[in-house]
C-alpha positions as CSV (number, residue, x, y, z in Angstrom):
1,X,-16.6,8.4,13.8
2,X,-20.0,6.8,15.1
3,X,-22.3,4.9,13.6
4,X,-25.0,2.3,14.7
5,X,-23.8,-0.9,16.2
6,X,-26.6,-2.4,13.5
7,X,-25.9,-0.1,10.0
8,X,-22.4,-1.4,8.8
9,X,-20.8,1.6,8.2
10,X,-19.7,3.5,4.6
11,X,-15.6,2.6,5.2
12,X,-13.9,1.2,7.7
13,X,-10.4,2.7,8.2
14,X,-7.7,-0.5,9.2
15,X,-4.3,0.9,10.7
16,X,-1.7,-1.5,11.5
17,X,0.2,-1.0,14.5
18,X,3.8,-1.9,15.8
19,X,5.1,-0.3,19.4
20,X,4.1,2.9,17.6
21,X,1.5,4.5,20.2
22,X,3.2,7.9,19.8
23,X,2.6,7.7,16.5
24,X,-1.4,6.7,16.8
25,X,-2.3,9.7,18.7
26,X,-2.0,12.0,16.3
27,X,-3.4,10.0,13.4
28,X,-6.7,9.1,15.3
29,X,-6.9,12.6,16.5
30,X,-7.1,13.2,12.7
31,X,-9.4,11.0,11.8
32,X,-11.6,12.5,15.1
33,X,-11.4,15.5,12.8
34,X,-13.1,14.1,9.4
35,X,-15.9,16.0,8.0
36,X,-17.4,12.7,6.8
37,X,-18.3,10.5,9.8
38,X,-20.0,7.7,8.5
39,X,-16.7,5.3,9.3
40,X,-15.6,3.0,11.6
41,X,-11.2,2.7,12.7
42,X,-9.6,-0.8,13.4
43,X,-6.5,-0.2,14.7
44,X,-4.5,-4.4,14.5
45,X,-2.0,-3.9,17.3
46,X,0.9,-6.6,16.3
47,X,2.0,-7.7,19.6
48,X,2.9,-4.2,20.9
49,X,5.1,-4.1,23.9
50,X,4.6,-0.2,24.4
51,X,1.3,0.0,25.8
52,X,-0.6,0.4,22.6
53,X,-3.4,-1.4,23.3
54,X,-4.2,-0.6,26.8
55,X,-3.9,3.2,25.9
56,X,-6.5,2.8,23.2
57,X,-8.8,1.4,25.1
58,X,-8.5,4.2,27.6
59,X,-8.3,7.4,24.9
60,X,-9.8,6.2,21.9
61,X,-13.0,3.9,23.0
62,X,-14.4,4.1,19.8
63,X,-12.0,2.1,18.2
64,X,-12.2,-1.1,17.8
65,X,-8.7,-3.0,18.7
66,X,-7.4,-6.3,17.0
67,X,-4.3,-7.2,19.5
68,X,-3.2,-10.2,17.3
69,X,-0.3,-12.3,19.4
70,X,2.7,-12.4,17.4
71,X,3.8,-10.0,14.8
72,X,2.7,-10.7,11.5
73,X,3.9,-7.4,9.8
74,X,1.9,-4.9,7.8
75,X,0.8,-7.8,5.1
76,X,-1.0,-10.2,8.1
77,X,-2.1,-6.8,10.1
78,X,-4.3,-5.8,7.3
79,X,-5.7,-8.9,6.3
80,X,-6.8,-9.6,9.9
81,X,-8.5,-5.8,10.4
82,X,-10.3,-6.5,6.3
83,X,-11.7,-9.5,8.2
84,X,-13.0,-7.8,10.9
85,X,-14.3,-4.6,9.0
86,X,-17.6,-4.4,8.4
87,X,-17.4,-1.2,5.7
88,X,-18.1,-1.2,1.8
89,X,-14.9,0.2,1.1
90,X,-11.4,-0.8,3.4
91,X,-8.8,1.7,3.3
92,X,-5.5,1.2,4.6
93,X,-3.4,4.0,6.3
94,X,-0.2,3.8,8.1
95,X,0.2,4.7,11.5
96,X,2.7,7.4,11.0
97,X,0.2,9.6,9.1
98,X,-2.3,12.3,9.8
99,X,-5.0,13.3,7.5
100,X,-6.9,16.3,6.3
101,X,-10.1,16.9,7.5
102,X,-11.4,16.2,4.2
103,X,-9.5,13.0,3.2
104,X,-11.9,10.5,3.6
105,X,-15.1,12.7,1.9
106,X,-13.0,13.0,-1.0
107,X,-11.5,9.9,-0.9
108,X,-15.1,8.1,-0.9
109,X,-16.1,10.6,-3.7
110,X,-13.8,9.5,-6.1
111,X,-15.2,6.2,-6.1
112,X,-18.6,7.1,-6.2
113,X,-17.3,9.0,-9.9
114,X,-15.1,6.2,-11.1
115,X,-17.3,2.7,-11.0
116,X,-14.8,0.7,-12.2
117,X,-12.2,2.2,-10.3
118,X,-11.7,-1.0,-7.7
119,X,-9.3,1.4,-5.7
120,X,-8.7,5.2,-5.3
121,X,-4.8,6.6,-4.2
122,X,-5.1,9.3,-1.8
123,X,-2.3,12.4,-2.1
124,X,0.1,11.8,0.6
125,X,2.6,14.9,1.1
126,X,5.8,15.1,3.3
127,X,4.8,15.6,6.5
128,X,7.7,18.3,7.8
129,X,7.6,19.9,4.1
130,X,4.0,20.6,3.8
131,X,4.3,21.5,-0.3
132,X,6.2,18.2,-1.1
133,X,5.1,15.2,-2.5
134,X,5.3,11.7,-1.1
135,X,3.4,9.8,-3.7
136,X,0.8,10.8,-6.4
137,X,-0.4,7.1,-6.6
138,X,2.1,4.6,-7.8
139,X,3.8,3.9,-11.4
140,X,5.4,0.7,-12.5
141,X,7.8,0.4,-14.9
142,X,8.6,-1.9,-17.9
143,X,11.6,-2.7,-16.0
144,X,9.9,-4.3,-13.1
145,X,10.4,-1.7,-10.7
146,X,7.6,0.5,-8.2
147,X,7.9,4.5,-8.1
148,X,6.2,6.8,-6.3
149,X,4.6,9.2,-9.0
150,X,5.6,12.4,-8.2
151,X,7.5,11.8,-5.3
152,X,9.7,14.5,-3.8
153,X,7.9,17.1,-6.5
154,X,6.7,20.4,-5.2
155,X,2.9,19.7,-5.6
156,X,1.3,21.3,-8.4
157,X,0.3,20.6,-12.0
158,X,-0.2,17.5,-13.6
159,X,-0.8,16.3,-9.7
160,X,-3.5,18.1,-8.8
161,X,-5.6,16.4,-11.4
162,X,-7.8,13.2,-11.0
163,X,-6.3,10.6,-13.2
164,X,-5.8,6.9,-13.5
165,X,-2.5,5.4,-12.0
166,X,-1.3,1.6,-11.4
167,X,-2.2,1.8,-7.9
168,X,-2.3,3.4,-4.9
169,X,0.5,3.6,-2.7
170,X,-0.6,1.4,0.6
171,X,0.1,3.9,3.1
172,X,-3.1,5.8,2.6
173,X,-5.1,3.3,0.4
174,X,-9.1,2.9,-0.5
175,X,-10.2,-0.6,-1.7
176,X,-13.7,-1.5,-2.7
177,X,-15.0,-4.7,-0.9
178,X,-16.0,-6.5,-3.8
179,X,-12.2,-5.7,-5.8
180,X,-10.5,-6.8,-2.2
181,X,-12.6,-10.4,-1.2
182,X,-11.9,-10.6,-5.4
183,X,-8.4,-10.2,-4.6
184,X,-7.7,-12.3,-1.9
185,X,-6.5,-9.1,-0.1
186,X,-2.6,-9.0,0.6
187,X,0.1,-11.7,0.2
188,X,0.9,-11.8,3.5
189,X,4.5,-13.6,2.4
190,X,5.5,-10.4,1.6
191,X,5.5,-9.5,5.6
192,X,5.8,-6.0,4.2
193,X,6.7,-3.5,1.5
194,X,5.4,-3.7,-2.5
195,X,2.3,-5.4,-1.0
196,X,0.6,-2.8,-2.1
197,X,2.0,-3.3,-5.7
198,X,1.3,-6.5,-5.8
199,X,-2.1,-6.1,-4.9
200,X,-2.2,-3.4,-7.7
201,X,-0.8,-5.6,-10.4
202,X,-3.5,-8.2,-9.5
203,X,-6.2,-5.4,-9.9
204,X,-5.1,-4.3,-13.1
205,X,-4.6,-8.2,-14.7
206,X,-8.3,-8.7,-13.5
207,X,-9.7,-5.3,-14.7
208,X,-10.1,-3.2,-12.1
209,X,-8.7,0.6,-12.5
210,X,-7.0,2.9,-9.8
211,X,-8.0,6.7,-9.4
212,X,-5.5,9.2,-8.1
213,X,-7.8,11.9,-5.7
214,X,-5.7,14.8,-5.4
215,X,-7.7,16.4,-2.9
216,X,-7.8,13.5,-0.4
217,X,-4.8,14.5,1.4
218,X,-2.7,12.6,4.2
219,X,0.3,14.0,5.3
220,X,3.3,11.1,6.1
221,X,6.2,11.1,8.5
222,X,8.8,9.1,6.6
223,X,10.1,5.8,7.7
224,X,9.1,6.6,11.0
225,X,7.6,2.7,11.4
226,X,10.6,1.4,8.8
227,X,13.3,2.0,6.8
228,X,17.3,1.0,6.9
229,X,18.2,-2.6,6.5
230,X,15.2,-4.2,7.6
231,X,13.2,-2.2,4.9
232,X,16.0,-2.7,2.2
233,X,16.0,-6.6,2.6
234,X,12.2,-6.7,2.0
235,X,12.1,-4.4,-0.3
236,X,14.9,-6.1,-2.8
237,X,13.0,-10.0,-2.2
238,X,9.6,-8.0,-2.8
239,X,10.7,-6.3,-6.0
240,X,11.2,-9.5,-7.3
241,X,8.8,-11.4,-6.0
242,X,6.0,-8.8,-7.6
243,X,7.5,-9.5,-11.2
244,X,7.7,-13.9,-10.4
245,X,3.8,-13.1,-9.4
246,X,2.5,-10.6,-11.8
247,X,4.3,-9.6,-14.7
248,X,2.7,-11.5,-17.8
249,X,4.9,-14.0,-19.3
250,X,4.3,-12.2,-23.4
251,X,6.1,-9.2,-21.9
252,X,8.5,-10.5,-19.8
253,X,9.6,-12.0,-23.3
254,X,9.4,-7.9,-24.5
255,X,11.0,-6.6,-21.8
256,X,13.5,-9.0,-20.2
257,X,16.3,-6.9,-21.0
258,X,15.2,-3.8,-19.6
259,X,14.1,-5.9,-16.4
260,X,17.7,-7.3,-15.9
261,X,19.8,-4.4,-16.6
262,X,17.5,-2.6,-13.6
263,X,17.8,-5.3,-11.5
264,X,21.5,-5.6,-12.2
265,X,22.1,-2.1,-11.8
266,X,20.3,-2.3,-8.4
267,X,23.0,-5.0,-7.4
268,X,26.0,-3.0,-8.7
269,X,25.0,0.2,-6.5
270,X,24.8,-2.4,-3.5
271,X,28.3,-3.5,-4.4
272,X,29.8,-0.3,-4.4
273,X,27.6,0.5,-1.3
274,X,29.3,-2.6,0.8
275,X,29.8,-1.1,4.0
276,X,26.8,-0.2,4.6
277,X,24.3,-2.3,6.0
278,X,21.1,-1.6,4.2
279,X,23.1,-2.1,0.7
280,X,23.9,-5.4,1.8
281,X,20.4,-6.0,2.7
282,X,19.1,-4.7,-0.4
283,X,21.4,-7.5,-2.0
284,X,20.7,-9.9,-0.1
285,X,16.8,-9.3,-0.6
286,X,17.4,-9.8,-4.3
287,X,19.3,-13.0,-4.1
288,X,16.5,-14.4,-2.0
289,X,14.0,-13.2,-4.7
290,X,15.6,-14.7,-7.1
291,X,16.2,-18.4,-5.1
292,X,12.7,-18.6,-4.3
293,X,11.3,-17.6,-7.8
294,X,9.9,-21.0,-7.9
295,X,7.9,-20.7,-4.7
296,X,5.5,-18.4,-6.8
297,X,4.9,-20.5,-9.8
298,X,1.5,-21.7,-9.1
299,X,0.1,-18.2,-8.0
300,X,1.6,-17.0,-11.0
301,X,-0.6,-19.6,-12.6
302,X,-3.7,-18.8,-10.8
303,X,-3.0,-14.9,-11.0
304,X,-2.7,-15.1,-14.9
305,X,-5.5,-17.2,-15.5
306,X,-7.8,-14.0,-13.9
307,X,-6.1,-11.7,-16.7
308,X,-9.5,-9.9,-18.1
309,X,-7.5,-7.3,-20.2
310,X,-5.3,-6.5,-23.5
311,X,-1.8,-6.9,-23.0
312,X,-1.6,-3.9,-25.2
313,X,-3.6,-2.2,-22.7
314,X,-1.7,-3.2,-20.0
315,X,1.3,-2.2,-21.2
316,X,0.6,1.2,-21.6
317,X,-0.4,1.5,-18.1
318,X,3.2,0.5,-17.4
319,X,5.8,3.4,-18.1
């Protein structure tokens, strides 16, 4: 993990941090263990109250820290660490993660096989069940909603193939500098979750492909910096919010149906789901979505002007 204060550096690796210093150790240990060395880690500490930063600079000095002020979430965390980087190619990775030795080698030689592959998905696996998938890159549907490709699959074939996919799942994500500054990085209104399928739609409208690298591994502890109501609220506005900004207006007019009667299932299981706390934030996330469709309609404009391919083409990326 050195490199010369003058030669900007192959990638630079941006983790976003909340009061999760437990959770840092072991993923920089990891990335102390990277064949490939030619990188530099940011680690943007969101107004930790657990000693983050302080402990960084005392057992990782080779990091370099962003302590931002206030909180911004995962969206203004990796903006502010793509600012700061000084690598050709910015990957994202979650805190709550620890990486094979030779993730980042393969993850950088994907790229260097796929030119117009803007982005590359790494294979991130269940951390306490070794042989279990987390995410194969991510799909999107024709009815507006994310997946995880292959999630929960015991890994194994078609997974352990290079391939194309809509985009990489953000927890574990390589971006070239050129498709990011393109881009205008993440939407940092989304404060967190299906930022990284929005940024994925946007690659795709403007042309730029994803590749899946199956042997760039990262293993991640679920939820451990999320989940329950708070992650259910953003993730029901989100969900929404991706298909105000991205989702081309010819196949909205194909699809609509299949759109709504997702999104409308989505509610009913929340209904029946009352008592519980994240069903009702999961609700109330899509009603808020819906209220503040409006909010998006001039990024929708700009976003749809930048649209460099087929919709026929498109379309088929979606399943």
């Amino acid at each position: 993990m050195s490199v010369e204060p003058s030669a900007p550096p192959r990638a630079s690796v941006i983790i976003p941090n909340w009061n999760g210093l437990a959770l840092l150790r072991p993923c920089l240990d990891s990335l102390r263990r990277q064949t490939m060395q030619d990188f530099e880690v940011i680690v943007v500490d969101n107004a930790s109250s657990d000693g983050s930063v302080a402990a960084l600079a005392r057992e990782y000095p080779e990091v370099r820290v962003l302590a931002l002020p206030t909180n911004g979430g995962y969206t203004a965390g990796c903006n502010a660490g793509a600012r700061l980087a000084r690598g050709q190619v910015l990957i994202l990775l979650n805190n709550d993660t620890e990486a094979d030795p030779e993730w980042l080698a393969e993850l950088l030689a994907a790229l260097d096989r796929h030119p117009e592959a803007g982005s590359a998905a790494s294979r991130l696996m269940i951390y306490d069940r070794r042989d279990t998938l987390h995410s194969a890159g991510d799909l999107y549907g024709r009815n507006g909603l994310p997946d995880s490709r292959g999630v929960w699959q015991t890994y194994g074939p078609p997974y352990d193939q290079e391939t194309y996919v809509f985009g990489p799942c953000g927890g574990a994500a390589a971006y070239r500098r050129a498709t990011w500054e393109e881009l205008g990085g993440l939407e940092e209104a989304f404060f967190m979750y299906c930022e990284d399928v929005d940024l994925a739609w946007r690659a795709q409208l403007a042309g730029w492909k994803c590749i899946y690298a199956p042997k760039a591994v990262v293993y991640h502890r679920l939820s451990a910096t999320g989940g329950g109501k708070l992650a259910s609220y953003y993730v029901g506005r989100n969900t929404v919010w991706v298909i105000a900004r991205n989702y081309p207006t010819a196949l909205l007019k194909r699809h609509w149906r299949c759109i709504l009667a997702a999104q409308a299932h989505i509610a009913w299981q929340a209904l029946r789901a009352w008592r519980g706390a994240a069903a009702r934030a999961r609700l109330r996330g899509q009603l808020v979505g819906l209220l503040t469709w409006p909010r998006w309609l001039r990024a929708r404009r700009a976003i749809q002007r930048r649209r460099r391919v087929d919709l026929g083409e498109l379309e088929q990326i979606l399943t």
